[in-house]
C-alpha positions as CSV (number, residue, x, y, z in Angstrom):
1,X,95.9,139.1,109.4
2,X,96.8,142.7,108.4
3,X,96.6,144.0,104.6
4,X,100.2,144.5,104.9
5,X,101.4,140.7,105.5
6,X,98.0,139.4,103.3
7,X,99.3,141.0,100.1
8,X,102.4,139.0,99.9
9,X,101.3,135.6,100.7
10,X,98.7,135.7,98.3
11,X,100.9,137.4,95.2
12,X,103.2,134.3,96.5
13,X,99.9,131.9,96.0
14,X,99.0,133.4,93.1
15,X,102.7,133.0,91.5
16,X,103.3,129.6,92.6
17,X,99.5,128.7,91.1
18,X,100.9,130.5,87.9
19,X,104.3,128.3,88.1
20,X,102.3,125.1,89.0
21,X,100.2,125.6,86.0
22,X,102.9,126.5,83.5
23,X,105.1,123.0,84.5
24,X,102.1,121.2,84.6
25,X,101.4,119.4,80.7
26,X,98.9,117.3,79.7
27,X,99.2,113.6,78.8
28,X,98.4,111.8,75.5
29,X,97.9,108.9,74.0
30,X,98.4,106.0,71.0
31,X,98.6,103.0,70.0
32,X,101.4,100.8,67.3
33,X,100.8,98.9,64.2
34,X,103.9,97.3,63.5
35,X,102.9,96.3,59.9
36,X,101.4,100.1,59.2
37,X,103.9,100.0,56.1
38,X,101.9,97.9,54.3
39,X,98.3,99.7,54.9
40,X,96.7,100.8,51.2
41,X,95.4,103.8,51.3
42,X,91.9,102.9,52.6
43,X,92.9,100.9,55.7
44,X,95.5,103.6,56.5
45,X,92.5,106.4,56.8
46,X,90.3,104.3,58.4
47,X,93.0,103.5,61.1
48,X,93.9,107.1,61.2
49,X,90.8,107.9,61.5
50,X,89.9,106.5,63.7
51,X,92.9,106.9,66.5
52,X,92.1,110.7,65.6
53,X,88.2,110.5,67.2
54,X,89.7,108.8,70.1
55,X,92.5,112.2,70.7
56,X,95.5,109.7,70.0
57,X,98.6,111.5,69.0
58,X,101.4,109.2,68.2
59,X,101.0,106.0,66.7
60,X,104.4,103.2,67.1
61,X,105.7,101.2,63.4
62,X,108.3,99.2,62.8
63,X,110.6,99.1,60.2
64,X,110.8,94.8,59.7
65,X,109.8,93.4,56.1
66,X,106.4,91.5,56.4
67,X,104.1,89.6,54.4
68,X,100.6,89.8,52.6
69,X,97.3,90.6,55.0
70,X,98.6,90.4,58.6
71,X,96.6,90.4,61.1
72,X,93.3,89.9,58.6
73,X,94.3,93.4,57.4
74,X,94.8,93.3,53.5
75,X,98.5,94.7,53.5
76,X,100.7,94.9,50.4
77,X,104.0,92.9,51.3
78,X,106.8,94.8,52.4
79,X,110.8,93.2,51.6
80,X,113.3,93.8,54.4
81,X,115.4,97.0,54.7
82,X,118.1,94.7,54.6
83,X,117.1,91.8,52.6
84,X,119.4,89.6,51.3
85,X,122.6,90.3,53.4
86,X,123.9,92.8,56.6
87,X,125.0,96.3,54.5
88,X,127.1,97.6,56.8
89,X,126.9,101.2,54.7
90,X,127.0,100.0,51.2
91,X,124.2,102.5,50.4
92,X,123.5,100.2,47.2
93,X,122.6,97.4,49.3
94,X,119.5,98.6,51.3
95,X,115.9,97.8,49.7
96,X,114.7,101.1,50.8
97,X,111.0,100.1,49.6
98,X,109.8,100.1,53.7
99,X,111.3,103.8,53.8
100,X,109.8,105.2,50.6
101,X,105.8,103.8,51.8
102,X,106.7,105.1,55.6
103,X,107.4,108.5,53.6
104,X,103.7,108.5,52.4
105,X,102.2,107.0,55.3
106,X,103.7,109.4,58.1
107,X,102.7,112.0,55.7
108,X,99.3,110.9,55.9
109,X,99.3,109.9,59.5
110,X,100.6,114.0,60.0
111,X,97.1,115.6,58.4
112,X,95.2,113.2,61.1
113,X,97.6,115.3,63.7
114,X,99.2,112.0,64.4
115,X,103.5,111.2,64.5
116,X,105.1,108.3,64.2
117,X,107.3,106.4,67.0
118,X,109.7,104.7,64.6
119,X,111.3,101.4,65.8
120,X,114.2,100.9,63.3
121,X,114.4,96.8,64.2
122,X,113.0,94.3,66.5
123,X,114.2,91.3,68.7
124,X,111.5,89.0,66.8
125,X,113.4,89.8,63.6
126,X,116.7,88.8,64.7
127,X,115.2,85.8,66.9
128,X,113.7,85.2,63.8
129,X,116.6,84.6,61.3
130,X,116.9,87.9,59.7
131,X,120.4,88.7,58.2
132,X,121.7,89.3,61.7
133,X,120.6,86.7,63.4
134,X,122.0,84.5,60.2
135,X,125.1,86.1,60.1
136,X,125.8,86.6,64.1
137,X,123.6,85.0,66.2
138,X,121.4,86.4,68.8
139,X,124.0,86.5,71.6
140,X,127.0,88.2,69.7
141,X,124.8,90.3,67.4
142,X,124.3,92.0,71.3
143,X,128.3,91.6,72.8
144,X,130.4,91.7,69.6
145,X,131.5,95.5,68.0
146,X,131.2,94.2,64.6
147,X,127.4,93.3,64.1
148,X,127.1,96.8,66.3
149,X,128.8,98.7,63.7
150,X,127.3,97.1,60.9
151,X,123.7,98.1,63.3
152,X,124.5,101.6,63.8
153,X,125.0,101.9,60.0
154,X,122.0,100.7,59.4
155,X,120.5,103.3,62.0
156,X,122.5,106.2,60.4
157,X,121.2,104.7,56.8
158,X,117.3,105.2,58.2
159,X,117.7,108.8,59.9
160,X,119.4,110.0,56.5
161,X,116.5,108.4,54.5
162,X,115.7,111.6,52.3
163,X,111.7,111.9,52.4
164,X,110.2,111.2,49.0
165,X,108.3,114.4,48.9
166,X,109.0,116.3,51.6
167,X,112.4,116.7,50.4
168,X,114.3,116.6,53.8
169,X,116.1,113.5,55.5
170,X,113.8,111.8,58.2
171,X,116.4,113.2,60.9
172,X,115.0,116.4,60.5
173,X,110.8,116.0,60.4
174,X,109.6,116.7,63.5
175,X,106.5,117.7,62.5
176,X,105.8,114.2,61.6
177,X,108.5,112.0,63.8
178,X,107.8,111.6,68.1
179,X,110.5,109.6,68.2
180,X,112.8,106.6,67.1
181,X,113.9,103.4,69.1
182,X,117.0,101.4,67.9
183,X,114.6,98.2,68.6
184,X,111.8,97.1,69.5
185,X,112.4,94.9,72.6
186,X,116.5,94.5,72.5
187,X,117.8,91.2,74.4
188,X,114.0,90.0,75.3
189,X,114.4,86.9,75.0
190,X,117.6,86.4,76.4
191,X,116.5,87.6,80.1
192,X,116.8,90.3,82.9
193,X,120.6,88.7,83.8
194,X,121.8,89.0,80.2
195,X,119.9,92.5,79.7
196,X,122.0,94.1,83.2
197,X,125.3,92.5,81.7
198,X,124.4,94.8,78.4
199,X,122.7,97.5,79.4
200,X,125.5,99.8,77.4
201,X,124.4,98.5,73.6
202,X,120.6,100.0,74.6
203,X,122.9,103.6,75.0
204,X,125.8,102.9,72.5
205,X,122.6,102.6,69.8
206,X,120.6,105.8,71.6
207,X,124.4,107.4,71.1
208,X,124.3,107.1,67.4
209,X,120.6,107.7,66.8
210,X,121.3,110.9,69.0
211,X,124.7,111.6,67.1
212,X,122.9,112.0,63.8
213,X,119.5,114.0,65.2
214,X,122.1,116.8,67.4
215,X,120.9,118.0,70.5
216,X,117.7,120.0,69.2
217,X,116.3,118.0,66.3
218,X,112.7,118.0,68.2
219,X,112.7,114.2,67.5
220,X,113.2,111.8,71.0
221,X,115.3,109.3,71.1
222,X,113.6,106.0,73.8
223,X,114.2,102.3,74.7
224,X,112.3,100.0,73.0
225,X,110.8,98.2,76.4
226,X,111.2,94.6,78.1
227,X,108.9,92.1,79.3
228,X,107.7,93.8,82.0
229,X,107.7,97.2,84.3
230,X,110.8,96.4,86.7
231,X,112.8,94.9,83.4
232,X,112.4,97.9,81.0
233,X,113.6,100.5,83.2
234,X,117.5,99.8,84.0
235,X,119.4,102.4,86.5
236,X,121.8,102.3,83.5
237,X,119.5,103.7,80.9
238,X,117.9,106.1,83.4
239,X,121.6,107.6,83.6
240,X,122.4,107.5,79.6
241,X,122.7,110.9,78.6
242,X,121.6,110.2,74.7
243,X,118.1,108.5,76.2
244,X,115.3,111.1,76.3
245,X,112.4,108.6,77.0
246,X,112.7,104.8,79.3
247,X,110.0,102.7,77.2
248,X,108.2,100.6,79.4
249,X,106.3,97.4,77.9
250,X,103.9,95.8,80.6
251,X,101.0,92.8,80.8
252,X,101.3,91.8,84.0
253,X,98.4,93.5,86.0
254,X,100.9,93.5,88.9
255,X,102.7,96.2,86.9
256,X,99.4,98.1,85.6
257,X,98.9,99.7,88.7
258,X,99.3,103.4,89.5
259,X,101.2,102.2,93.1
260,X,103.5,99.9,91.1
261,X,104.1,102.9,88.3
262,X,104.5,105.5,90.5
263,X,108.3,104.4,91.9
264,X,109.1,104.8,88.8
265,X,107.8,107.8,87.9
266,X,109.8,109.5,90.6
267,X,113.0,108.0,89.4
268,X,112.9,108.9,85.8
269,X,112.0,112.5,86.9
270,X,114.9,112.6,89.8
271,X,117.4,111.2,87.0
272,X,115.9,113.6,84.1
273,X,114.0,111.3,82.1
274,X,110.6,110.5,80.4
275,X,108.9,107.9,80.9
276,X,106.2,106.3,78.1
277,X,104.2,103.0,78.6
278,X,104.7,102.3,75.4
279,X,102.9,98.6,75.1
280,X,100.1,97.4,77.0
281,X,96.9,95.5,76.5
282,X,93.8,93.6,77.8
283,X,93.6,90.1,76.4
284,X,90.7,88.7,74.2
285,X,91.0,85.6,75.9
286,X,90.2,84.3,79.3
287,X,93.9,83.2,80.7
288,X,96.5,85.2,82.2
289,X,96.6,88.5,80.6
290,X,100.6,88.4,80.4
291,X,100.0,85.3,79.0
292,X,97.6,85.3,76.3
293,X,98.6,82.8,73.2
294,X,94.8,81.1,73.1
295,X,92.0,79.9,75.4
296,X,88.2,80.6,75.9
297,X,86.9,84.0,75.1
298,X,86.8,86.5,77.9
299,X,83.4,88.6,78.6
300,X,83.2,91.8,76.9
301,X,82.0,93.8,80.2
302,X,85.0,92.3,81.9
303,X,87.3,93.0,78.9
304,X,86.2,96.3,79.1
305,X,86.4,96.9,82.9
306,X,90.2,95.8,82.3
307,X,90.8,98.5,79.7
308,X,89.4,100.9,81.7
309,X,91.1,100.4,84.9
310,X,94.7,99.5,83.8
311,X,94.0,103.0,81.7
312,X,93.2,104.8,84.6
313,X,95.7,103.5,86.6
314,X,98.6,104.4,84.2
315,X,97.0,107.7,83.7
316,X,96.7,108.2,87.6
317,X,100.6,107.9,87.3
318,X,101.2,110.3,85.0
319,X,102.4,107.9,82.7
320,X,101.4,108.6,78.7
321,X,100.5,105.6,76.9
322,X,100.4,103.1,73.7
323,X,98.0,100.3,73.3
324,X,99.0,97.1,72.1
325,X,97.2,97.7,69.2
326,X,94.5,98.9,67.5
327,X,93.5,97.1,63.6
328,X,91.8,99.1,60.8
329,X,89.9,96.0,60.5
330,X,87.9,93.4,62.2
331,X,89.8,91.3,64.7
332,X,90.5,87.7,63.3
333,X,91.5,86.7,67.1
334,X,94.6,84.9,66.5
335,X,97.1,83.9,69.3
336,X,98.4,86.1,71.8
337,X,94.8,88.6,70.8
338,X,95.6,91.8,72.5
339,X,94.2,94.0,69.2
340,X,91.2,96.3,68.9
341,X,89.6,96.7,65.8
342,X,88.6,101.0,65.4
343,X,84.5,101.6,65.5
344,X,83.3,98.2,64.9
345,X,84.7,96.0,68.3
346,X,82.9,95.9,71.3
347,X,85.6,97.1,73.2
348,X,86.9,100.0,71.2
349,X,84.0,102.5,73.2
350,X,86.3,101.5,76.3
351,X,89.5,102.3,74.6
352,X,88.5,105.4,73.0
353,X,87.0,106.7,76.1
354,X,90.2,105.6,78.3
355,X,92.6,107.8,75.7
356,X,90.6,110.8,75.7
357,X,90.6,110.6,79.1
358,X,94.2,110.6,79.0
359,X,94.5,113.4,76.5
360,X,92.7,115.6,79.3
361,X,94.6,114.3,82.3
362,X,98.2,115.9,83.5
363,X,101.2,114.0,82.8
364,X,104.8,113.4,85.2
365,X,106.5,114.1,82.5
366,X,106.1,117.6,79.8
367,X,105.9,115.9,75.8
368,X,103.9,119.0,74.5
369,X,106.9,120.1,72.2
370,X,106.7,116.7,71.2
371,X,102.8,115.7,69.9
372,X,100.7,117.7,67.4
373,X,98.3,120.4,69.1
């Protein structure tokens, strides 16, 4: 090959190397405590702490009300955003007590270089009786405008919070917020037919969370997952222009597979989308991993092995990730015992190693304006 016809085709290798590098970001990832509110001081830096040795950057909480020592964590009990009746934007209404400790904590969780995904309601509150469900039933409180008003007030109520300290409403902390979700698995437990049939009140809700944030507020805006891979990622969010991120939420081991996750990865990048496997775990117990409410205890080695390959795989996809979750303190092993208790369980070696594995992997999708360097 002559000089003349060498020098081009490697200044056009050497740019496209450069171009290849530049799109190419890494991947991260986390873990959720939906009680985090209720955290003293203590159990909130040693859970901090802890995610921040194992390179996690985002760390998912939920805005429900919730009792004294969950999960065998001491907690402080937390009243309901909304606790008596549904506000629907009588500002005097709202117990803003779970705002005003999220305002310290997120704080807190920010000098660990950690943000909070904020999920501003959840389908087990509602299921549960809350002042929806009460008021509107599960059903309606999904097909009727009224309870979806009354809903998006309470989402403009949240993003308009006014930090405690930091002096600025939550809509505009970046530095501390990765993201918020309307809620925390929307229409669960009604099933994949009734989810198609309203797919539009998962982008009507992203609408008005995007509505107050604007176009360059730095904060994402995301599902909040299904039961499983197929089920969380609908063609109609994929095309909803106020979705930034397509949560998925996934036990199955079917689904934890980097040639099951891959499809998808392609499609949320051909329809300009992130994607975020934003609840997985490895059961405690020896049944079905997607099915996990008691049983015999599974073997540590083989626990472990499970964490590390479903990891992997969702890594291998380019997939960022959330476990399903990790305690400040010891694990009491109640039902359903996905949780990971930070230094002292014999599996979190295999979950630390597995996110800082992921923290120096590439991702599909580029969330590096989005986590704390």
């Amino acid at each position: 090959m002559s000089p003349s016809v060498f020098r081009p085709l490697l200044l056009f290798v050497l740019c496209a190397t450069t171009l290849h590098t530049a799109l190419a970001a890494s991947s991260f990832a986390g873990s959720s405590l939906y009680y985090a509110a209720g955290l003293s001081d203590n159990e909130a830096d040693t859970l901090l702490q802890g995610l921040q040795s194992a390179d996690m950057k985002v760390l998912r909480v939920w805005l429900d009300g919730q009792g004294n020592n969950v999960k065998g964590t001491p907690t402080t009990a937390v009243p309901s955003l909304e606790p008596s009746y549904v506000c629907n934007g009588n500002e005097s209404c709202y117990n803003d007590t779970i705002l005003k400790r999220m305002d310290n904590f997120m704080v807190k969780a920010h000098s660990y270089g950690i943000k909070l995904l904020i999920s501003m309601h959840s389908f087990n509150a509602l299921q549960g009786g809350d002042v929806y469900g009460k008021k509107y039933g599960v059903d309606n409180f999904y097909s009727q405008p009224g309870p979806q008003q009354a809903f998006d007030a309470r989402i403009k109520h949240v993003l308009n919070h006014n930090h405690s300290t930091l002096g600025k409403p939550w809509k505009e902390l970046s530095d501390y917020i990765f993201a918020f979700e309307p809620e925390n698995e929307s229409m669960i437990g009604k099933g994949q037919g009734f989810i198609q049939s309203h797919t539009s009140w998962q982008c009507d809700r992203a609408k008005t969370v995007k509505g107050e944030l604007g176009d360059n507020s730095g904060i994402l805006v995301t599902t909040g997952g299904e039961s499983w891979l197929s089920e969380s990622v609908q063609n109609a969010w994929l095309s909803c222009p106020a979705l930034d991120i397509i949560s998925i939420h996934a036990y199955g081991p079917g689904d934890l597979t980097e040639s099951a996750l891959t499809p998808y990865v392609k499609k949320a990048q051909s329809a300009g989308k992130k994607l975020l496997l934003e609840e997985w775990g490895a059961c405690y117990f020896s049944t079905s991993n997607n099915n996990c409410p008691k049983g015999g205890v599974l073997n540590s080695q083989t626990r472990n092995n499970n964490i590390e390959k479903w990891a992997s795989a969702i890594t291998a996809a380019g997939i960022p990730w959330l476990y399903w979750q990790v305690l400040p303190n010891k694990d009491p092993h109640y039902g359903y015992d996905y949780e990971i208790a930070v230094n002292s369980d014999p599996s979190w070696g295999a979950l630390k190693g597995a996110a800082q594995a992921a923290g120096k992997a590439q991702a599909a999708f580029d969330y590096s304006a989005n986590i704390l360097q």
